[in-house]
C-alpha positions in Angstrom: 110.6 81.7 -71.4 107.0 81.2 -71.8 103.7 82.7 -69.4 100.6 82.6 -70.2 100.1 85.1 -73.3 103.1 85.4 -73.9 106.8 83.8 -74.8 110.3 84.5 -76.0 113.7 82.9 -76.7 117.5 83.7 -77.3 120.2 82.5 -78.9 123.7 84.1 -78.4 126.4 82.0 -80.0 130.4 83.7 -79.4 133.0 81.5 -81.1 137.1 82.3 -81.4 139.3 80.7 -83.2 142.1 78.8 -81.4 143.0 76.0 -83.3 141.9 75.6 -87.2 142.2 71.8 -89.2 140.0 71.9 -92.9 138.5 74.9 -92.1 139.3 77.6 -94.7 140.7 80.9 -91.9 141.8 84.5 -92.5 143.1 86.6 -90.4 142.9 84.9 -87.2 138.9 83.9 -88.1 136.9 81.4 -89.4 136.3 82.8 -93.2 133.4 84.2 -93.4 132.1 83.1 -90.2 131.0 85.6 -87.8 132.2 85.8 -84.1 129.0 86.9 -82.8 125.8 85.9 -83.2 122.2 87.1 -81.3 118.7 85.8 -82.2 116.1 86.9 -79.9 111.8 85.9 -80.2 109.3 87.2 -78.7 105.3 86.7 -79.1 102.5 88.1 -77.1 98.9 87.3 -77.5 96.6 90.1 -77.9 94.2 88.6 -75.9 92.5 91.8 -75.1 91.5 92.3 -79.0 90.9 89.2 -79.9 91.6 85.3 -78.4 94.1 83.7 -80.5 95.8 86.4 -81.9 99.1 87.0 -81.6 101.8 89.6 -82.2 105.4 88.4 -82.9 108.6 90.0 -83.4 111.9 88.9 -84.2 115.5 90.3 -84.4 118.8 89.3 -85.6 122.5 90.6 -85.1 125.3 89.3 -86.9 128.8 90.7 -86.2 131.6 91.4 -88.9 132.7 88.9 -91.3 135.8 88.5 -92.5 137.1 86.4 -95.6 139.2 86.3 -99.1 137.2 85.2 -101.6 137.9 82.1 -103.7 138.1 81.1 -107.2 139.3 81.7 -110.5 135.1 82.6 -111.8 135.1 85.8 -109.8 136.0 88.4 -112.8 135.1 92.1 -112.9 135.5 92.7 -117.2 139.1 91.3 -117.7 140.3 91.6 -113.8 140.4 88.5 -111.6 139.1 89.1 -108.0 139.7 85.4 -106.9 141.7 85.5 -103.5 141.2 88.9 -102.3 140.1 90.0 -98.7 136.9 91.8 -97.8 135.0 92.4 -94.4 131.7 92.5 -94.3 129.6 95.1 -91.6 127.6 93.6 -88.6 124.2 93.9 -89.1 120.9 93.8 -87.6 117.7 92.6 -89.0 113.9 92.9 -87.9 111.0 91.4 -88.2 107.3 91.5 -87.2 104.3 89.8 -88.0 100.7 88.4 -86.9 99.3 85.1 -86.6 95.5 84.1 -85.3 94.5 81.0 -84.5 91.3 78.7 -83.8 89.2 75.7 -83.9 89.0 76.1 -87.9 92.7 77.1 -88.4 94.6 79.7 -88.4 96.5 82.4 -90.4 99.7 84.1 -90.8 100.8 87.4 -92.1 104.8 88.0 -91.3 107.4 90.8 -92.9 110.9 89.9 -93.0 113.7 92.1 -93.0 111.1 95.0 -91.6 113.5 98.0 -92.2 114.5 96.6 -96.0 118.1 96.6 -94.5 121.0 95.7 -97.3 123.4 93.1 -96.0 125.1 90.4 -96.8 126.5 86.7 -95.5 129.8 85.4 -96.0 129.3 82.7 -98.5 132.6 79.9 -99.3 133.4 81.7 -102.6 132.6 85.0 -102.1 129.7 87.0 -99.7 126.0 86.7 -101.0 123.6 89.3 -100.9 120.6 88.3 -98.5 117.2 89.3 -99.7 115.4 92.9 -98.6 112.2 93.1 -97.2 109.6 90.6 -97.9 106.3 89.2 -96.7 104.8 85.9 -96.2 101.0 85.2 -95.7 99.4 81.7 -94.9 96.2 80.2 -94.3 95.9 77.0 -93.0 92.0 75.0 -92.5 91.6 72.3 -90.4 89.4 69.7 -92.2 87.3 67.2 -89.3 
């Protein structure tokens, strides 16, 4: 969707197993695939403030996860934790940030994972914790 100061975008992906050849499944899923996914964009310029600059925002929803993890590494002291099942929460992660831009360039300043939000993805082995909140800033000069 895009008017003038303004655009956005979604992505909503739904996917059910019926019918599974070398994929790795559990429990009637996709290991450590989720069912449901939503990613949703939306930027406004903030024309009124200043001409070129531009609010953003961005969120993300995953649904459960199921799996088992895999292989023989996975050891807690003397305890082997290869091949055993674990779900993993939906969860739902923000982000914001600001961009300006102009004949000379433009800069960036953007902060993932807003809310510091713990999560993790379902990973081939075994899930992988995702990284908390952080921030990105870039400049960028247009030489002539």
């Amino acid at each position: 969707f895009n008017i003038p100061h303004f655009t956005a975008n979604a992505n909503i992906l739904y996917q059910k197993i019926v019918y599974s050849k070398n994929y790795t499944t559990y429990d009637n899923h996709v290991n450590a695939v989720p069912e449901f996914t939503v990613h949703i964009n939306a930027d406004k310029e903030l024309d009124f403030l200043l001409k070129g600059l531009w609010l953003g925002a961005n969120m993300s929803y995953t649904s459960k996860q199921v799996g088992q993890t895999a292989g023989s590494f996975i050891n807690v002291g003397n305890e082997s934790k290869a091949n055993q099942p674990y779900e993993l929460p939906a969860s739902c992660i923000l982000d914001a940030g600001l961009r300006y831009n102009s004949s000379w360039g433009s800069f960036s300043f953007r902060c993932y994972n807003l809310f510091d939000t713990t999560y993790r993805l379902g990973g081939q082995r075994a899930p992988i914790l995702q990284s908390g909140r952080n921030v990105l800033a870039s400049l960028t000069l247009f030489i002539k």
